[in-house]
GUVO-264525 format. One record per residue (C-alpha): z, x, y; residue in one letter. Coordinates in steps of 0.001 Angstrom, whole numbers, padded with zeros to 6 digits, always signed. Last residue first. Example, Ala and Ser with C-alpha at 12.3 -4.5 7.8 and 13.67 -1.06 7.14 Angstrom:
<midrens>
+007140+013670-001060S/+007800+012300-004500A/
</midrens>
This chain:
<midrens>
-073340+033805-156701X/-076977+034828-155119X/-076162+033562-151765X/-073264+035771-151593X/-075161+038780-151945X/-076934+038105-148850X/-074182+039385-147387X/-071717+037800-144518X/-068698+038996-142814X/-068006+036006-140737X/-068730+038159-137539X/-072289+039735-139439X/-073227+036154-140343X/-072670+034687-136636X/-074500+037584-134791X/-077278+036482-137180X/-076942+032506-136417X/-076637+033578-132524X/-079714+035821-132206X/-081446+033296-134325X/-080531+030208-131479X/-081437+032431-128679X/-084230+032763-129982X/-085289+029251-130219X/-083451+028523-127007X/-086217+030821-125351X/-088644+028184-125826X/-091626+027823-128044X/-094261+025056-127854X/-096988+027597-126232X/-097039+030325-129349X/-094066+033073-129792X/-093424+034677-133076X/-090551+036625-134863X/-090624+038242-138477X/-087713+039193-139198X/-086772+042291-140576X/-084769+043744-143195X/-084286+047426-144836X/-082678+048869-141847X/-080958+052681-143032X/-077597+052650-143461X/-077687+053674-147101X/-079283+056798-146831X/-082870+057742-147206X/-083836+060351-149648X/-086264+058076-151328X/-087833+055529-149238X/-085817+052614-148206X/-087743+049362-149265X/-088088+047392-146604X/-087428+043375-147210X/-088871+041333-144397X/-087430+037485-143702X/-090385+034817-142003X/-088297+032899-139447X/-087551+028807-139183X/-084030+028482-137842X/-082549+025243-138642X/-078975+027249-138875X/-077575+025990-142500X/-080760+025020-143818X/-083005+027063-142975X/-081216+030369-142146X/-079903+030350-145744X/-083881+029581-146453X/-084949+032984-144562X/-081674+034814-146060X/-082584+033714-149820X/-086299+034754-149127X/-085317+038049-147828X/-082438+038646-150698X/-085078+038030-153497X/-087019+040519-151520X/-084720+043002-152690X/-081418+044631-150959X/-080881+042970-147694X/-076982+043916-146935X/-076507+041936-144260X/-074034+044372-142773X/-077676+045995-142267X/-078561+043963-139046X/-081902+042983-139637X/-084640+044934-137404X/-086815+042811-135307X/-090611+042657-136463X/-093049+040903-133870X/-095174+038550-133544X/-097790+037336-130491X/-099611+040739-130365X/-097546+043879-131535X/-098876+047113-131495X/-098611+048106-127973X/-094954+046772-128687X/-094339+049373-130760X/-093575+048819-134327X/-091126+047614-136370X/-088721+047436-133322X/-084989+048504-133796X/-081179+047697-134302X/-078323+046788-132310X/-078018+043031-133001X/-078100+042095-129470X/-080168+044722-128622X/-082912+044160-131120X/-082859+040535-130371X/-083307+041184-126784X/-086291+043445-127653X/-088071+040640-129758X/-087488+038118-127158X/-089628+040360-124203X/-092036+041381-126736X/-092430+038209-128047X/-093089+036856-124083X/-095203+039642-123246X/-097648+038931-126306X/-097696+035025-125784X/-097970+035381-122078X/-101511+037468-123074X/-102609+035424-126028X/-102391+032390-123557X/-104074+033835-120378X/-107296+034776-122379X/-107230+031593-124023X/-107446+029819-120644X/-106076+031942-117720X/-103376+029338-116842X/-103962+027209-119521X/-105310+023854-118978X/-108898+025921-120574X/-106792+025950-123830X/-107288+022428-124591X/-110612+021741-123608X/-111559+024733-125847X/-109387+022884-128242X/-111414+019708-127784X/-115163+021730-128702X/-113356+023146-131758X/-112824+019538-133238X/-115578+019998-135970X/-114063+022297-138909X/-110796+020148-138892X/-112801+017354-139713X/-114831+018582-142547X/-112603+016147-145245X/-114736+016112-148555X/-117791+015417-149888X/-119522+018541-151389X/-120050+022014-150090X/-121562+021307-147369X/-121034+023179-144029X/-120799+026161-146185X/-124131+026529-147762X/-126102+025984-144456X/-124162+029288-142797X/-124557+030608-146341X/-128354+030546-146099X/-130623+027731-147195X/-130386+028810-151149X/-127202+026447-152293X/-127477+023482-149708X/-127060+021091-153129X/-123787+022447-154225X/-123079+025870-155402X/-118794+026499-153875X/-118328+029876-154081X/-120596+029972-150972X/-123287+032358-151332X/-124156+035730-149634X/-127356+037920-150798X/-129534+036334-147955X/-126560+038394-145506X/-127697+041282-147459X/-130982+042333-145772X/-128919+042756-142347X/-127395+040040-140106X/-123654+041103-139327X/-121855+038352-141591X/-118717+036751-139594X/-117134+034353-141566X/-115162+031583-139579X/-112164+029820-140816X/-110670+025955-140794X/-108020+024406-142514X/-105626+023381-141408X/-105651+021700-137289X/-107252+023676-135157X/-105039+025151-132319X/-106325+028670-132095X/-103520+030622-133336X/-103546+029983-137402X/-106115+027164-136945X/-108885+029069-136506X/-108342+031518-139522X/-110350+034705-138999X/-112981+036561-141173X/-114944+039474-140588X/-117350+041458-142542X/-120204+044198-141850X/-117703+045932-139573X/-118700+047290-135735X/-115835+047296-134190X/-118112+046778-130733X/-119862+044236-132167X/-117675+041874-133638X/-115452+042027-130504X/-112201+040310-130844X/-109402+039949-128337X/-105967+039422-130532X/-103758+035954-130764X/-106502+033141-130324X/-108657+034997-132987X/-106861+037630-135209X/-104224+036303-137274X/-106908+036114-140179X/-108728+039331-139181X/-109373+040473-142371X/-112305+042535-141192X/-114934+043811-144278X/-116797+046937-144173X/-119400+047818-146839X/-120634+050795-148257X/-117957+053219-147262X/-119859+056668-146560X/-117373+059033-145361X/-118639+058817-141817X/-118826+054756-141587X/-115445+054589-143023X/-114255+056791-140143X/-115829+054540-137439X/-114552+051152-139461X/-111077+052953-138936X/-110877+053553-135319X/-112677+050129-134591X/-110039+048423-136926X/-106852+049985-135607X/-104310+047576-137007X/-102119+045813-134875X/-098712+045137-136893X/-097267+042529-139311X/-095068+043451-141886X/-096348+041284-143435X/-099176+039417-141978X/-101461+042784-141104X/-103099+042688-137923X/-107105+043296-138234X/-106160+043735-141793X/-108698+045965-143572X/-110704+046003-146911X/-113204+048699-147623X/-115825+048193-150084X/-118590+050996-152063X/-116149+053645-152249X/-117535+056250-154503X/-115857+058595-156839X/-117188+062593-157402X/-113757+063465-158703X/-112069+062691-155367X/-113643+059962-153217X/-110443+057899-152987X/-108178+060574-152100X/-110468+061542-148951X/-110202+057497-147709X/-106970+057833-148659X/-105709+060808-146480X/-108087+059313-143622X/-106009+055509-144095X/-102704+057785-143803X/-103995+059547-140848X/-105256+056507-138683X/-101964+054399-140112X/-099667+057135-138078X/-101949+057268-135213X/-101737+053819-134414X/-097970+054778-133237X/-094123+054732-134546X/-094486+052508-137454X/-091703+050995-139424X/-093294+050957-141511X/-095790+053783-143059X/-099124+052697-144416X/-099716+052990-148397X/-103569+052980-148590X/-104304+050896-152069X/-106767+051695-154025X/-108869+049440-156354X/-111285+050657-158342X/-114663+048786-160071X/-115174+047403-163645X/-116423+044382-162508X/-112782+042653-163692X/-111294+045216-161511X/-113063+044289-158697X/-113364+040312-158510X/-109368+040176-159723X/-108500+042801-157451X/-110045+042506-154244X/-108697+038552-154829X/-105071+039304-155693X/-105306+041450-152719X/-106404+038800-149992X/-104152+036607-151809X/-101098+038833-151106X/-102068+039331-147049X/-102875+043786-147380X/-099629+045434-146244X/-100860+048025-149140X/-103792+048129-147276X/-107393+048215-149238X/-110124+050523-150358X/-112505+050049-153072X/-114084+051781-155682X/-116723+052894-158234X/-115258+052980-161748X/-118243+051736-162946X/-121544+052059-160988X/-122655+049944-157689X/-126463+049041-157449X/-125968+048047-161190X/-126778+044427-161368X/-122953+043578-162311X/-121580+046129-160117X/-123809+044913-156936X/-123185+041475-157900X/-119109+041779-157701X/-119575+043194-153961X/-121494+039655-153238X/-118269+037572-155169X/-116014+039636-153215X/-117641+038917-149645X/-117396+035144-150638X/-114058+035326-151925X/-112753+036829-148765X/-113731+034223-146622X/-112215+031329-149105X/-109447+033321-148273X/-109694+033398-144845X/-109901+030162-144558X/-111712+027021-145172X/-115401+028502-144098X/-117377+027880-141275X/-120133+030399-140872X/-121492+032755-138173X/-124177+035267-138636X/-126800+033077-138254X/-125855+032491-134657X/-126979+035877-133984X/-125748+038425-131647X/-121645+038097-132450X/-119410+038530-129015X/-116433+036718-130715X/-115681+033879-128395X/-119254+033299-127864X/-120834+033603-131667X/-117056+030716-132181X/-118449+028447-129958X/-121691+028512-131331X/-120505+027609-134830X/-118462+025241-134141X/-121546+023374-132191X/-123474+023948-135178X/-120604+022340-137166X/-120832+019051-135078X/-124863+019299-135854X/-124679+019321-139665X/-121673+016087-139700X/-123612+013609-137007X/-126623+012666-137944X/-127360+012893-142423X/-123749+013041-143132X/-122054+010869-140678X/-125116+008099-140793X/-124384+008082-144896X/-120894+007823-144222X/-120498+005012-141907X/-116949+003977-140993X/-115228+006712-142918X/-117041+009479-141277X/-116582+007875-137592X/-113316+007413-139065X/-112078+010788-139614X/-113803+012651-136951X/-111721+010039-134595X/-108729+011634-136698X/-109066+014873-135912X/-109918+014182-132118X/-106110+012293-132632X/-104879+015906-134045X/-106881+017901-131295X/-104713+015795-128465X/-101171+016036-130333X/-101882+019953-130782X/-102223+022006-133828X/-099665+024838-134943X/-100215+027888-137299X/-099397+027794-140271X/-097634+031242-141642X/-097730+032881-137947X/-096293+030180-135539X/-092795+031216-137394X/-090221+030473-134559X/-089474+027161-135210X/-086069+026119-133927X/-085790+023363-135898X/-084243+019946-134978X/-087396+018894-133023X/-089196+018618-136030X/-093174+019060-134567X/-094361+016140-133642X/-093771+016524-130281X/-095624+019118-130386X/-098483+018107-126971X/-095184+015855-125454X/-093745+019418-124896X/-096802+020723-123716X/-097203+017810-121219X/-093898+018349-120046X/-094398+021852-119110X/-097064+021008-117127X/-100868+021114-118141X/-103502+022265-115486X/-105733+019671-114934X/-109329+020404-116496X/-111906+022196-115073X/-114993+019545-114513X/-117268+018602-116804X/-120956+019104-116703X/-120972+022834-117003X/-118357+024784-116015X/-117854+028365-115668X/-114583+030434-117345X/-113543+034285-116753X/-111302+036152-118869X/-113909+038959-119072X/-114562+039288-122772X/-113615+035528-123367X/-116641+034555-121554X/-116781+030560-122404X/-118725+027623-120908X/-116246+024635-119980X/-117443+021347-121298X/
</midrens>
């Protein structure tokens, strides 16, 4: 198998040999499961899983379900170790022990929360302590901060980023502002929270920037939503430097749902961390803890190994990937915005493999009632699958100001058709004289 340095774009082999370098009609055969009626331009919500990983799914699958006990006790622990290796290379992590496979992100997050709960219940944090987290924070991800927070009787604040956003520097000063407003009146914050790219809107956040100011003011603990992060975004846990980070794997790296890691940087408190989950590894280390949490399907957790195999056909492997995936949204994002006449939620520096494309505002998106009616309009009367925005104008705006979006994306299976076909569908609903309140009569 091919021996990875993701932080130089380079590849070495080891027994195998490279790989044949796929054609264009061996990607297409790779999704042709996917419905070839839709033009599916949403890579972001589920991510995508090749033909070739989904049948090295299924050969997980039987070996377990022809012989569990041998499964379990031979082949299940030491599959997940080589996960678990693979995924201390590709993000630059010292210790294997500070890798874990998790479900998802959100599983992720639940396991940091539950530790940060502990410290209020056993007093090392104090009531009314607090914690920071985006407002474009992913809606579960918040739900959790404040469900384990609040009901410790710790703080939640939210840092209210701008959008659309003109440069990094515009979320650096707005997270600083925060950061100050959150320790006012003698308060501690004991937990920041921050999207490595935020979902929606989604933009390139400056973790490294903002771990280094957290780490001046005092934040406690540091944790990395990075759920879009790995196989879309370089990531270096050691150079941003965050006692947390999560990332989906099959989001943008080709694993079939669902399968995370949880980055831990080894210090005292990584003993501290325990799956939600207590089943009979509890106490061995939440690497240990996580690769059993009960029976159930691990699968997706083990075929890492074959998507390495599958990326390295790539021009460039991984490396090459995230890069044509960047240029090529930016490339369809900024033909959208001219067709339509409208603007880029952020620059393209800040956009990785999706992008926000200003609505039209004939379309009149006024709620995100209107959003999710447009997205499913576009469904089923255009087969175009794309994520729908709704801005809310800030006071003292006027009327013709964009207040929708759509969230683009571009992974291997996509084709310029696919944007050619939204471009159309739009230019089609501002001809006919469409608003999305229509859809609501």
């Amino acid at each position: 198998m091919a021996s990875l340095h993701p932080h130089n774009g380079t590849t070495t082999t080891d027994s195998k040999p490279k790989p044949e370098p796929i054609t264009e009609s061996e990607i297409r055969s790779e999704f042709s499961h996917h419905d070839p009626t839709i033009a599916r331009i949403n890579n972001g919500s589920f991510g995508c899983c090749p033909a070739t990983i989904i049948a090295a799914q299924n050969r997980h699958q039987l070996l377990f379900l022809r012989q569990p006990d041998h499964f379990y006790f031979n082949t299940l622990k030491p599959s997940i170790l080589r996960t678990r290796r693979l995924i201390q290379t590709l993000i630059n992590a010292d210790h294997l022990d500070e890798v874990s496979i998790v479900d998802n992100a959100t599983t992720a997050a639940a396991i940091v929360l539950q530790n940060i709960t502990w410290s209020f219940f056993t007093s090392i944090f104090n009531p009314g302590d607090a914690a920071l987290i985006l407002h474009y924070a992913y809606g579960a991800v918040k739900k959790s901060v404040q469900a384990y927070i609040t009901r410790a009787g710790g703080h939640v604040i939210e840092v209210h980023l701008p959008f659309p956003v003109r440069s990094s520097s515009d979320i650096v000063f707005e997270f600083q502002k925060a950061l100050h407003m959150g320790k006012a009146n003698g308060r501690k914050i004991r937990l920041a929270v921050i999207d490595h790219i935020t979902s929606m809107p989604c933009v390139i956040i400056p973790v490294k920037e903002l771990v280094r100011m957290c780490r001046d003011e005092g934040v406690d603990r540091i944790f990395i939503d990075g759920a879009h992060a790995i196989g879309n975004i370089d990531i270096d846990v050691k150079d941003i430097g965050a006692d947390f980070y999560t990332s989906n794997l099959h989001k943008w790296l080709f694993c079939p749902p669902s399968a995370a890691f949880l980055y831990c940087k080894m210090s005292d408190e990584l003993s501290n961390l325990h799956h939600p989950v207590v089943s009979h590894e509890y106490g061995n280390g939440l690497a240990m803890e996580s690769a059993w949490i009960g029976t159930r399907d691990y699968s997706a957790q083990l075929v890492l190994p074959e998507v390495m195999e599958f990326v390295e056909r790539f021009d460039g492997g991984i490396e090459g990937i995230m890069k044509r995936n960047h240029e090529k949204v930016v490339e369809m994002a900024e033909m959208l915005v001219e067709a339509w006449g409208t603007e880029l939620g952020a620059p393209p520096e800040m956009c990785a493999s999706l992008a926000m494309v200003g609505l039209p505002v004939s379309l009149g998106i006024k709620s995100d009632g209107d959003a999710l009616r447009l997205r499913k309009h576009l469904r089923e009367c255009f087969k175009v699958e794309v994520p729908i925005y709704y801005r809310v104008p800030v006071e003292g705006e006027v009327d013709s100001i964009i207040t929708g979006y759509a969230r683009i994306s571009h992974q291997v299976y996509n084709v310029v058709e696919d944007y050619y076909r939204l471009r159309d569908a739009v230019n089609k609903l501002v001809k006919d004289g469409f608003t999305c309140a229509l859809l609501t009569k």
